[in-house]
Each structure stands twice: as structure tokens, then as C-alpha cells.
N, C-alpha and C positions, 0 to 999 in steps of 0.2 A: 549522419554526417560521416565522411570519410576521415583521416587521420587528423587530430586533431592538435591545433598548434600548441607548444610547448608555450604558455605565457612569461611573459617578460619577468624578471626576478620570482619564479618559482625553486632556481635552486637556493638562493639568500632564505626562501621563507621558510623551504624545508630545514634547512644548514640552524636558522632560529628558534624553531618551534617542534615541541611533540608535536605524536596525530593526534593526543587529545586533545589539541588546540585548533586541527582542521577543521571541527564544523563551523568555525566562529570566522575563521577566515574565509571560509566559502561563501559567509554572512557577507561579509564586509567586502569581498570581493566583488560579487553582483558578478560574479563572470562563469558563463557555462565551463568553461577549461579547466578553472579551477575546481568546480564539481566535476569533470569530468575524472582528471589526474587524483584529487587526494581523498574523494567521497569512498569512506569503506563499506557504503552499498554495496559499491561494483563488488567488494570479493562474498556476497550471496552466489555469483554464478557457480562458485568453486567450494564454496568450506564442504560442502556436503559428502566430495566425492572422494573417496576410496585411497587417500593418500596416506601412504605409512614412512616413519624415520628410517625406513630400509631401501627408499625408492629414489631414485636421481631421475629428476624432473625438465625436462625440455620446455621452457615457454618460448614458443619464436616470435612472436609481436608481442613484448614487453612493456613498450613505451614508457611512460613516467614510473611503472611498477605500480598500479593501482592494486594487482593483483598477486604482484612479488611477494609484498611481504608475508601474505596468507600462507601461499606458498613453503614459502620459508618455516614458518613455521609446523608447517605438517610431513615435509623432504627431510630425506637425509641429504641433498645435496638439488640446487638449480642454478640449471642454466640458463638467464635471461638476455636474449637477443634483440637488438635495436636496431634502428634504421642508421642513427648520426651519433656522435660522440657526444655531443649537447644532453641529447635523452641517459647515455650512457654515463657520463659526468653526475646526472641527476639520483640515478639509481644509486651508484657508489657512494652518492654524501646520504640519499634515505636509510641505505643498508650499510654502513659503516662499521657497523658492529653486527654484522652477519659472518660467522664463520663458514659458512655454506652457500656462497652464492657465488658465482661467476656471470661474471659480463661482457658479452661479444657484441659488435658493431660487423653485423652486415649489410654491406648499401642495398638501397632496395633494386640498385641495379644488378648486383649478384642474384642470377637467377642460375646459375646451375649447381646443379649437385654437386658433380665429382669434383670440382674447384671450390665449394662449400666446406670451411674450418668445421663445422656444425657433424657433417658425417665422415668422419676419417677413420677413428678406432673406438667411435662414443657408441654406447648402451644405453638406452633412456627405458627407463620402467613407464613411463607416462611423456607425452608431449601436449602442449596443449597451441590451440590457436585461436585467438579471443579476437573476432572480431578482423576485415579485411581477407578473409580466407582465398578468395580467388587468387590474390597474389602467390597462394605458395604451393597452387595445384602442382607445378609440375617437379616437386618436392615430393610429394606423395611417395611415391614409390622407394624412395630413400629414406623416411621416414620407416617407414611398412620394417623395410629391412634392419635399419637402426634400434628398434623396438625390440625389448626382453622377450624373451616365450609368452609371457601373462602380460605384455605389456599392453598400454591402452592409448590412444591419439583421443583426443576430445576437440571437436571445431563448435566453434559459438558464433553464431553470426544472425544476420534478418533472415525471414523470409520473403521472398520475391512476389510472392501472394499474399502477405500478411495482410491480414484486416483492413490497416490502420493505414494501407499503401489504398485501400478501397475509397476510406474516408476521406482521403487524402493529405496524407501525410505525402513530405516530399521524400523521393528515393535516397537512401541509406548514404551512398558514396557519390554518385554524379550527381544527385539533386533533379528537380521538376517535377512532375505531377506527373504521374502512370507511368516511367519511365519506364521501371523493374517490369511493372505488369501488361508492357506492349513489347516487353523482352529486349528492352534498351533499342527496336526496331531492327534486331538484329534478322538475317533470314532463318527461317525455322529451323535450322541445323545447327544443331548446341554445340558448347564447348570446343568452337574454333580455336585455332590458335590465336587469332586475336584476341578472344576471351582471355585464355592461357597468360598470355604477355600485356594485356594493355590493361586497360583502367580499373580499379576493383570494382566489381558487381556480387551481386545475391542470387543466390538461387531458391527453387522450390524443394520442398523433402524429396521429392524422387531423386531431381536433378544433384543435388548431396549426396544421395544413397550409390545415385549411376558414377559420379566423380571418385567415390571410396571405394566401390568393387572394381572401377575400371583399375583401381591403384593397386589393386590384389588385398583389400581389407573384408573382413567379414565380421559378426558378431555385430552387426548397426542395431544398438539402443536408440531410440530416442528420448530426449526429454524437452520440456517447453516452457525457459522462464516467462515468467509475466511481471511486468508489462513487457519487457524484452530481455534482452541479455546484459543490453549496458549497467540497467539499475533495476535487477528483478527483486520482487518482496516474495515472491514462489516461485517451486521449480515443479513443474505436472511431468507426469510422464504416461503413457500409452496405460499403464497397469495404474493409476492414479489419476483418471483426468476431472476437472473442474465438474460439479454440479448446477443446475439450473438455478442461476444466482450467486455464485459463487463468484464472478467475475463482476458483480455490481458496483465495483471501484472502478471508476472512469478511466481508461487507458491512461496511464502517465508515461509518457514518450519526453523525458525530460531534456534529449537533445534537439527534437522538434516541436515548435510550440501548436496549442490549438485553442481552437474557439471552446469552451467548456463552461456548458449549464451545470453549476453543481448541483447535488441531492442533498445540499444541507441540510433542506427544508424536511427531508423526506428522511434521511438518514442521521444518525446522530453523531458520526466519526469523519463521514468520507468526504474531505475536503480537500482536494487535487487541485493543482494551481494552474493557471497558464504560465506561457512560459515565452520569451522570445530569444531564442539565442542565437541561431546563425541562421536558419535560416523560415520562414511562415509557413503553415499549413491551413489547408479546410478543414472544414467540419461538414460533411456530405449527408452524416445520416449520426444516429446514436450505437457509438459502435458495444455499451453494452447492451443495448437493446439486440442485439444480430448476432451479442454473441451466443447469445441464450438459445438464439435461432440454431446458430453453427453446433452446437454442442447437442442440442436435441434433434439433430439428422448427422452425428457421429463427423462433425466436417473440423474438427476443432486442429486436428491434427495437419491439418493442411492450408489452414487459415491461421495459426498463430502466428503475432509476430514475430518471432526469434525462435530459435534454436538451440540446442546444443546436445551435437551428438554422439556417444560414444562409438567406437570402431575396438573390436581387441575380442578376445576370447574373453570368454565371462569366466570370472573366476570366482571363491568364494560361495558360503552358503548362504546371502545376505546381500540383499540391492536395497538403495535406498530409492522408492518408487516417489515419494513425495517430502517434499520441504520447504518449510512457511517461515520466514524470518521478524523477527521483533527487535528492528535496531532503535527505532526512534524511542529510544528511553534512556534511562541512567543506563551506565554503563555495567553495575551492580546486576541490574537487571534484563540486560539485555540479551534473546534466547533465541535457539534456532530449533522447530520441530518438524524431526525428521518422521514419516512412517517409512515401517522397515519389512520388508518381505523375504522369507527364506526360501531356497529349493522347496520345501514343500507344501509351499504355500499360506503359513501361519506367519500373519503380523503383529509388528507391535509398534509402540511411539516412543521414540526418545527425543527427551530436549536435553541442551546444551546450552552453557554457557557459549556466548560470542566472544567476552572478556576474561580474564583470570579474576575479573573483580565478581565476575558474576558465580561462583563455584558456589559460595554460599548459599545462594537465591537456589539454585538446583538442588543441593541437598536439604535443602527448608521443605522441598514439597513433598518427600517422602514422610519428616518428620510431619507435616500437613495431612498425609493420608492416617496417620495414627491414629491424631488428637479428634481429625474430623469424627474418624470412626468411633471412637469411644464417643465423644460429643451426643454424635446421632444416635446411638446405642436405643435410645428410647422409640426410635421408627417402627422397630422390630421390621427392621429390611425394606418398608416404605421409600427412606434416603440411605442410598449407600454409595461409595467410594470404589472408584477404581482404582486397583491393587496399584501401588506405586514400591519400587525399591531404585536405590541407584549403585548404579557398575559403570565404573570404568570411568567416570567424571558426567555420565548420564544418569536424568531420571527416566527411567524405564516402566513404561505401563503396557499391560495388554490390548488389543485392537478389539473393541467393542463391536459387535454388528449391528446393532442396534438403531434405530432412528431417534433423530432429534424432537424435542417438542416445539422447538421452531419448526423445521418441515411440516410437521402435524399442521401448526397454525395457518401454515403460510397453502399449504395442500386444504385445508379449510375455509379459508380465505375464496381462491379459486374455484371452489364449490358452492361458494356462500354462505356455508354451515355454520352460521353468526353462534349458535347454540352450542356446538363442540367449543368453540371458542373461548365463550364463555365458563362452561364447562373447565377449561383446560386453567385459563385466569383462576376462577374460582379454588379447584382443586390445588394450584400451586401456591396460591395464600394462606390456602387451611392448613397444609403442609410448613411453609416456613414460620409460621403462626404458631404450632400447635407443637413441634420435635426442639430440640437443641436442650432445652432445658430453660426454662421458666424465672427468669427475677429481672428487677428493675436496673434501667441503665445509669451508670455514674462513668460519668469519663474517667480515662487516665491519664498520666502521661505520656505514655506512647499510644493512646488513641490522639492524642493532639499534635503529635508530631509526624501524624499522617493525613490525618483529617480535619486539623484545626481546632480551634474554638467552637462550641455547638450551645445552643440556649435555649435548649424544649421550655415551653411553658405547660406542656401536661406529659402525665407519665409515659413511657415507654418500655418496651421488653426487651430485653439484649440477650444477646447467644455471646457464653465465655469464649469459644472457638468459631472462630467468622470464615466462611468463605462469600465474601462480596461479590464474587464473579459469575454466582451461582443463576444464572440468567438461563432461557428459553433452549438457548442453541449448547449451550455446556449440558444439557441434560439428556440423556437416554432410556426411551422404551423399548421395551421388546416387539422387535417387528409385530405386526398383528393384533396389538391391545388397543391401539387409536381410538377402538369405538368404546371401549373400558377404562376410561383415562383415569380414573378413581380408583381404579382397582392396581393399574399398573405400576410395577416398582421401579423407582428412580436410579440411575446409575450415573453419576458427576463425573464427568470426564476429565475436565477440568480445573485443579483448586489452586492454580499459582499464585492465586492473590488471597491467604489469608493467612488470616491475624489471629497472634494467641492473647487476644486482649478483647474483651464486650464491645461489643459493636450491635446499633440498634438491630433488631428483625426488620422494621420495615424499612429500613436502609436498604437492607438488600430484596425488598419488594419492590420499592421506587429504581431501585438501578435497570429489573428484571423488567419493571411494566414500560417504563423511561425506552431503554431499547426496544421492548415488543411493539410500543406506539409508533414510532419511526422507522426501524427497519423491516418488521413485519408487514404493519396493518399500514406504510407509507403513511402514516400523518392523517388518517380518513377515519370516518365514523366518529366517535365519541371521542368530543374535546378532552384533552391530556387529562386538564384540572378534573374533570368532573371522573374520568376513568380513575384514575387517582383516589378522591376524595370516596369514591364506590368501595375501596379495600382501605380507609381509616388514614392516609394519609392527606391531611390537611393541606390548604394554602403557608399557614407558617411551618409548618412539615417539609412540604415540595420546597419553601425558599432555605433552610436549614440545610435538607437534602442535598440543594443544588450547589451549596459551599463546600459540604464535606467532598461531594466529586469531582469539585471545581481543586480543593486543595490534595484529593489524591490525585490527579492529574500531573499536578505541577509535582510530586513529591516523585510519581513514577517517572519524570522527565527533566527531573533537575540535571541540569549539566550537558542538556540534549538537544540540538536545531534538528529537528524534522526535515527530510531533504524536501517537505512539500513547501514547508517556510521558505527553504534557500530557495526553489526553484519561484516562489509568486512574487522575492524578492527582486528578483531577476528580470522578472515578464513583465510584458505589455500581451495587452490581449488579441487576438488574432479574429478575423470576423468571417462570418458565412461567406461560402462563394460567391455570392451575387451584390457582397458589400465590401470585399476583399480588398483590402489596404485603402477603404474609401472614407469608413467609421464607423466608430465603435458599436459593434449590434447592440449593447445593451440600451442607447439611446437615439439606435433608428427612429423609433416609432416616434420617441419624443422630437427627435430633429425635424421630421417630415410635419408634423403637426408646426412646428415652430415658422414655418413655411406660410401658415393659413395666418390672415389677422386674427385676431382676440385678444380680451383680455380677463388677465386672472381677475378672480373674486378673491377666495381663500384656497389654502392647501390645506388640504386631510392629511393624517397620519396615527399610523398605531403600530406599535412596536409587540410583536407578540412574544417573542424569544430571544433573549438575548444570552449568550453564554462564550467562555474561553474554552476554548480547547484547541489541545494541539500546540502553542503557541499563537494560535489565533480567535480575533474575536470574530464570532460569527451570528451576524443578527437581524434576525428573519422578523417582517410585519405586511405590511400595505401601505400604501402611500397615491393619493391623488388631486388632480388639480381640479376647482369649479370655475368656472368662466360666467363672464356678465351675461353670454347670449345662453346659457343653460346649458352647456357642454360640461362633459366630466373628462378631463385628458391625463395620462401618466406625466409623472414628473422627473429631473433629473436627479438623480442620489450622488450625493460625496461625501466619504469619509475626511473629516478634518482635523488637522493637531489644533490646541487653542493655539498655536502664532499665527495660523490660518495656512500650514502647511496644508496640503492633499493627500491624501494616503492612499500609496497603489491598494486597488480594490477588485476582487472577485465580483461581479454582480451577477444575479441570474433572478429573472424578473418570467413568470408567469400570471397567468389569470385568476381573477379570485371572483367567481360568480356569487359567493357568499357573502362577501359585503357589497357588492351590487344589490343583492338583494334587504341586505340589514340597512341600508343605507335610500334604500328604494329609488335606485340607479337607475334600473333599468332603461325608461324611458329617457333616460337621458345620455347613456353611451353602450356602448355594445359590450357586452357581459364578455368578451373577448379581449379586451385592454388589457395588458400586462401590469396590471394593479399592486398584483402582490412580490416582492422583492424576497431573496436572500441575498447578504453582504457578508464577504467573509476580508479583514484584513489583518495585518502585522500591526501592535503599536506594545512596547512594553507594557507589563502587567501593571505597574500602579501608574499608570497615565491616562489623561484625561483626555475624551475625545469628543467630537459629535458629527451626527450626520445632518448633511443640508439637504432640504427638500426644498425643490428650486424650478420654476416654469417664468418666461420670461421678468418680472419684474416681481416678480410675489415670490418670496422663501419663508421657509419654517426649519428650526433646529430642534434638534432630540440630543439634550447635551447629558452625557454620561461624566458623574462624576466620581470618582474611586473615596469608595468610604473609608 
């Protein structure tokens, strides 16, 4: 979308309320503006980058200050420019108590320099331009010149090719479908001065690169948030870019909504919302399915959606090539990691607190790397720990070269080496099984004020020193041992989540195999339970299990809306091109069938999975209807409150030729029918819900009640 309006009593609400109060009003709001203006998403585009108290800051598209205050805190002084006094007014009651900020109002009809308050006798260490950048091309060159010796310009904007402009997504500022990418039908001759002066547009990477050297800028970095620039959770860059799966989290374009099958069923975390805010998109194809394409023929860089690029002499022995954000948690906990590259090539990882509440949580992890190491002591180098120390309000680790034993699995998998697999399974059992040190579990106190209540009926093994997170893809081998996997020694890259209190061993087998079943091996081959039940963790085990991560869940996220929450709060669902604005894809199939006489017999149903995360529940089974003349047909799914409210709901409805066959279907419907369902929606955690399974005049209820 192009500029976005300033919603009506946003400055009353700022004038009333912390930001620690914005994600709840984002909630309550239901209005994309207001995610748009107070979401401290948006400033992932910026904490990362190279900002010192010695630097005076140029931001020339300011608007509400989504991005000020970050700002502000990293400058010794900004300057924040606006289009209208309204925006301007706004800034000055957020930043009130900012001794370092100034506020100018230039209309967006001042388009020239030399009449521009902006470059008269000012020196900017850094400028940035977040977003509408065509508007201030012919700025450029005053910029250039306004800029310190080492100073640096940063533009953040779409690309004109991105992806998600393929899938269709509507264009960024004028809106419609291919607009950017038939070049708004301009004649082939770029950067007219129509361009220059009239409406904002996007360009491609060259067409940025040619706009910044035509300006006299050199030193063009690139980097590539994802999903874009408005609300990126990473930032890649040319010397860091994505690996084959690494983009399996479904584009979230949270100012464009889209049609989106989730991979609940398949994944255990990634549950992306739709979204309807200003204006609908298609869904043309699976854009991570293409991205995976894009990335493995090196096209990644010209196909992302967004940008953001630096222009400046490089300075410094020390680029931040990559960074991964963790906002949606307590605020305690909330971290940002960077990889870090010097002149000579040697990297490393630092994380960051997001928050001053979080400093603690950062220094925990070095004390973490101590106690692990002694803990494991007994490996004799089997498990070990990457070196952690922290400087400068970072924990700082070395950059491993190592491969994951996810890739292993997953590089196995694609081979079909069912036996390395196994193998690997096996081996990481015997491993967290057999090191840490050896006695029975007794909870504590502060194991229950993480993880709840817990009530084994048979014995257990507990490690005094836990790291929980100690999963498939946190592990590292030495390139080359893959076929050695019993032989090779472990490197933890990862321990931000442990605890110096006993915590089961197979707790953290079930978290390990829980994720390898769904995001590895997609939910295929051997049933969870019985994968499970093969390494000692039972049926009342797995339900135990699934409380204590159900209750760190909620412990890592108190105090937290998930902008995927705000954004499914928000949405209505958007439907393929050939049903677009006609209805809902998820009950084409059932509508069309509703078309033919019949009638119900009974409705099936089986609920395979049900669990909260996130802030949402998400609950994946099968569901179908039998008919008098021997049809089997899908049925329609609704989440409901008991007053018989409806609860906005995610559906993503696939085939289930397995119970076709358990059910001896086949002759009766085509192994093709969208049978099997994931449902992901909003309802507070101790509330009651159910869902309706429903085909003309016959229903069935799955009524959830909170124990």
C-alpha cells in the first residue's frame, strides 16, 4: 500500500498509553493502520544497522515514527520529516521526552532541493528512506552531498519483481495486479521525469543501483528483509542468503492479504494468518514452494520482495551480513541475532536483547555455556558447547562451519536413506539418554513455574542442567562425518533456553523428535505415537509432555500478541483467482457438491491433534459426510464460542487417502476429496469451544472443554 492514513484518535491513544500497551491495542483495534504506525516489528528493518551516539540521523519519511523511536535510541541526534503537521503533532506527544529529536513538516509538494530547510548547513552521518522512495529521487544528489565522509543513505522499499508481485499480490503504492511488473505500462524508457514527479512506484535491484550511481553514490550493499521491509522477522544479505528451506514460513505480506494453506499439519510453529486490510490478493502458485526454486538457480536476489540498501563507503572492520528477530515473546526475552563478518573474513553471532528487560536473558546464556559444560563433562567431547562470552551488552559466540543434523535428516530424507535416519534418531537418544548425569526426577519450584504441574506415574531420568532446545537443527557435525554419525561429535549452537533446575531427559527427546516429525520428515512415515513410544516415551508421557510445552509456551510469551494473532484478528480470507471475491476456497468443494440433491446419513470425524500455540489453537484431524445414495462428501468446519458465537478461522483442508482406505472409502469417493483439515484460530486460553461438522441438515460437535 502506499501512504498510509493516520487513524482517527491515534494521537489520544499514544498521549494514554506505553508502547507496552500497543500490542493489545493493535488487538482491539482490528485495524491494519494501527499495526501499521505502533507495531515494533517495523523497527527489525533498522536495530541491526551500524548506528552510534556520535551520529545525527536524517529519517525523511518519518510518518507516525514507527521507526523514530529506535532510532532515537541508538543517534546522538534525529531528524524526523513528515508530509503534514497531524503526523508531526503525533511524533512530538510519542517523543516528548526525547531530548534528541527534531521535527520538520515538508509538504510532499516541496520537491526541491535548494528551497528544501532539510539541506542548508545540515551534516547527516546516516539518512534513511523507509519505504515510498521514488518520491525523493530527485533529492538524491543533495543528500550525496549533505552526507559526512563515512556517511551512509539506507532506502527500504518493494521490489518491482518481487515474488509475491508473481503470486499476486496487488502493487505496493497504485494497487492492481502486475502493475509494477508490466512497468506500470510505462514505455521502456526508465526513470522519466514523470516517474521523478508523479505517483510513487518500485523498482527492480538494477533499477535502485542505476537511480543511486546516477545520484554520484557508490559502495551499494544490498540486503533483503523477509517477508518485506514493512514487518521483516530477517534481514539476508548477498554474503548470508537463505538456504533451501529456510524460507518455509509462508510469505506474510501483512499489508496485503492472501489466500494461505497453512503447514500446520506439517510444521509444528508456522501458522501465518490471512489477512484483509486494504486492499485482496491471489494466490497463483506456492510462493515457498518457488522460493526454494529461486534460491537453488542463485535468483533470490532479484526476486525478493523488498529491500533495503545501503549506499556510503564502507567503513569499519565489521558488517552485520545477517539478522533473525525474536519479538513475539516476553519482553524479558525478547532477542535479535545478528551474524557478524569482518574484513577478513572470520565470523561470529551475537544476540541482543530487543528490551532493557531482556539484558538478563543475554547474560544467562554465557552463565548457560559454563554449567552446560561442566553438566556434559561426562561426554568426554561427544556433547559440547559453543564457546559463549558477552561484551558490550552481547552474547558472543563463534561461527561454526559445521552442518546441522537437520540437513543430514532432511538431505536423507531426499535420498530415501530411511536407515541414516534412523541411525541419526537412534544415536541422539543414546546420547541424551546416557551424558548429563544420571538420578531420578523431582520437580521444583521453579520447574513449575515454567512448566507446570507434571504427574509421571513411572520413573524418570532428569539432567540438573537442561538445555530443552537442544533439537535436530541446534546441533552441529563436522562437515564430512554424515556417514559416521555415531562416531561424530556434537557441537550446541544454541542453549538460550536452559534451566538450572532437573528437567526430564526425555522431555527433551520428545521436543527433539515432536519437531523432527513435522518439520523434517512433514508428518509422513511412522505415526508420532508409535515414533515416540520406539524411544520410551509413552502415551501418558507424550500427554504430560505436551502440558509442560504447552505451559513453556505461554511462560515464554506472557505479556506477548504475536503480530500473526493481530494480523488473523484482522482478516477475512482471500480466495484463488478463479473464486476471487466469489467464496470462500475452503468450502468450494463443499458449496458445489451442495448444488447436487442428497441426503446426509451420518458425519465422521476424528480429531488427530490438537494443541495451543502461539496464542492460538490449532487443530488438525479428518472430517466426512455419508449420504443415503453411498457418497462420501467433505463437510463444512466452524469454530464456535458456547453462546454460538463463530470464530474467525484459518482452514486448510487436504486429501487423506489413509482414511479412505482405513475406512474402505474408496469405492465410494475419490481418494481426492479434501477430507483432512487443519484449523488454526483466536479464543482465550481457559475458554470453551467446539467445532461444527456440518453438510446440509446433519451436524456433529467436537466440544473442547478446559479442564
Amino acid at each position: 500500500m502506499g501512504h498510509v492514513n493516520v487513524p482517527e484518535g491515534l494521537k489520544e491513544v499514544i498521549q494514554q498509553n506505553s508502547e507496552k500497551a500497543y500490542p493489545q491495542i493493535i488487538m482491539e483495534q482490528a485495524s491494519y493502520p494501527y499495526l501499521f504506525h505502533l507495531s515494533d516489528i517495523r523497527e527489525n528493518l533498522i536495530a541491526f544497522l551500524p548506528v552510534t551516539k556520535q551520529m545525527h540521523v536524517l529519517e525523511r519519511n518519518a510518518g507516525c515514527g514507527a521507526l523514530t523511536g529506535k532510532l532515537l535510541s541508538m543517534a546522538l541526534h534525529v531528524t524526523a520529516v513528515v508530509e503534514s503537521e497531524e503526523e508531526a503533532d503525533i511524533l512530538r506527544v510519542r517523543y516528548e521526552n526525547a531530548g534528541n529529536l527534531t521535527v520538520l513538516v515538508v509538504p510532499d509538494s516541496d520537491t526541491k532541493p535548494e528551497t528544501n530547510v532539510l539541506y542548508q548547513d545540515q551534516v547527516y552521518d546516516m539518512i534513511l528512506i523507509a519505504g515510498e522512495f521514488s518520491k525523493f529521487q530527485n533529492e538524491l544528489s543533495c543528500m550525496r552531498e549533505h552526507l559526512s565522509d563515512n556517511g551512509k543513505l539506507y532506502v527500504a522499499d518493494a521490489n518491482r519483481l518481487g515474488l509475491k508481485y508473481f503470486a499476486g499480490c496487488q502493487e505496493e503504492y497504485r494497487g492492481g495486479y502486475f502493475a509494477g511488473l508490466e512497468n506500470y505500462d510505462k514505455d521502456p524508457e526508465r526513470f522519466t521525469e514523470d516517474d521523478r514527479h508523479g505517483e510513487a512506484r518500485v523498482y527492480t535491484r538494477k533499477e535502485y543501483e542505476q537511480i543511486l550511481k546516477e545520484a554520484g553514490f557508490s559502495g551499494i550493499y544490498s540486503y533483503y528483509p523477509y517477508p518485506d521491509h514493512k514487518f521483516p522477522s530477517c534481514i539476508y544479505s548477498d554474503e548470508y542468503l537463505p538456504g533451501k528451506g529456510d524460507l518455509t514460513d509462508t510469505i506474510t505480506a501483512y499489508d496485503y492479504p492472501k489466500y494461505l494453506l497453512m503447514d500446520v499439519g506439517e510444521a509444528y510453529d508456522r501458522v501465518c494468518a490471512d489477512g484483509h486490510f486494504d486492499r485482496d490478493r491471489l494466490q497463483l502458485f506456492d510462493e515457498k514452494k518457488v522460493f526454494d526454486t529461486v534460491l537453488a538457480e542463485g535468483l533470490f536476489g532479484e526476486l525478493a520482495n523488498s529491500f533495503l540498501i545501503e549506499a556510503g563507503n564502507r567503513t569499519g572492520e565489521q558488517r552485520v551480513i545477517y539478522s533473525k528477530y525474536s519479538n513475539e515473546r516476553a519482553r524479558q526475552f525478547a532477542i535479535r541475532t545478528d551474524i557478524c563478518k569482518k574484513a577478513d573474513g572470520e565470523k561470529s553471532v551475537r544476540k541482543y536483547a530487543l528490551y532493557p528487560e531482556g539484558r538478563e536473558h543475554i547474560c544467562h546464556m554465557e552463565k548457560s555455556y559454563e554449567k552446560l559444560s561442566s553438566c556434559y563433562a561426562d561426554s568426554n567431547g561427544k556433547i559440547r558447547f559453543c564457546a559463549c562470552h558477552t561484551k558490550n551488552d552481547a552474547a558472543v559466540s563463534g561461527f561454526d562451519p559445521g552442518v546441522t543434523l537437520q540437513d543430514v535428516m532432511e538431505r536423507a530424507i531426499e535420498r530415501n536413506q530411511t536407515e541414516l535416519v534412523k541411525r541419526i534418531l537412534d544415536d541422539y537418544a543414546k546420547r541424551i539418554m546416557e551424558y548429563g548425569g544420571k538420578h531420578l526426577f523431582t520437580p521444583t519450584e521453579d520447574f513449575r513455574k515454567v512448566f507446570g504441574e507434571v504427574h509421571f506415574t513411572e520413573e524418570t531420568e532428569a539432567v540438573d542442567i537442561c538445555d530443552i532446545d537442544m533439537i535436530f537443527a541446534n546441533i552441529l557435525i563436522p562437515a564430512g562425518s554424515e556417514m559416521k554419525i555415531e562416531e561424530a561429535e556434537w557441537t550446541v549452537i544454541d542453549y538460550e533456553w536452559t534451566f538450572f533446575f532437573p528437567v526430564p531427559k526425555l522431555f527433551v527427546l520428545y521436543r527433539a523428535l515432536y519437531f523432527a516429525y513435522y518439520q523434517i520428515m512433514g508428518g509422513k512415515g511412522t505415526p508420532l505415537d508409535e515414533l515416540l513410544a520406539a524411544y520410551g516415551i509413552s502415551k501418558e508421557l507424550k500427554e504430560q509432555f505436551g502440558r509442560m510445552e504447552e505451559n513453556f509456551q505461554a511462560y515464554l510469551g506472557k505479556g506477548s500478541v504475536p503480530v500473526r494473532n493481530m494480523q488473523r484478528v484482522m482478516g477475512t480470507k482471500i480466495v484463488p483467482l478463479e473464486q476471487l471475491l466469489r467464496q470462500d476456497a475452503g468450502n468450494v468443494q463443499i458449496e458445489e457438491m451442495q448444488n447436487v440433491p442428497f441426503r446426509v446419513r451420518k458425519i465422521l470425524y476424528h480429531i488427530d491433534r490438537q494443541e495451543y500455540q502461539d496464542g492460538s489453537v490449532v487443530c488438525c484431524g479428518w472430517a466426512l459426510a455419508k449420504t443415503w445414495n453411498g457418497k462420501v462428501l467433505p463437510v463444512d468446519i466452524k469454530a464456535v464460542m458456547p453462546d454460538g458465537t463463530v470464530v474467525t478461522a484459518e482452514l486448510k483442508r487436504y486429501p487423506r487417502a489413509d482414511v479412505a482406505d482405513a475406512l474402505k472409502l474408496r469405492r465410494t469417493c475419490d481418494v481426492n476429496l479434501n477430507l483432512g483439515f487443519d484449523c488454526v484460530f483466536i479464543v482465550p486460553r481457559e475458554t470453551e469451544w467446539k467445532l461444527i461438522f456440518s453438510l446440509g441438515k446433519r451436524s456433529a460437535e467436537y466440544y473442547y472443554q478446559n479442564k
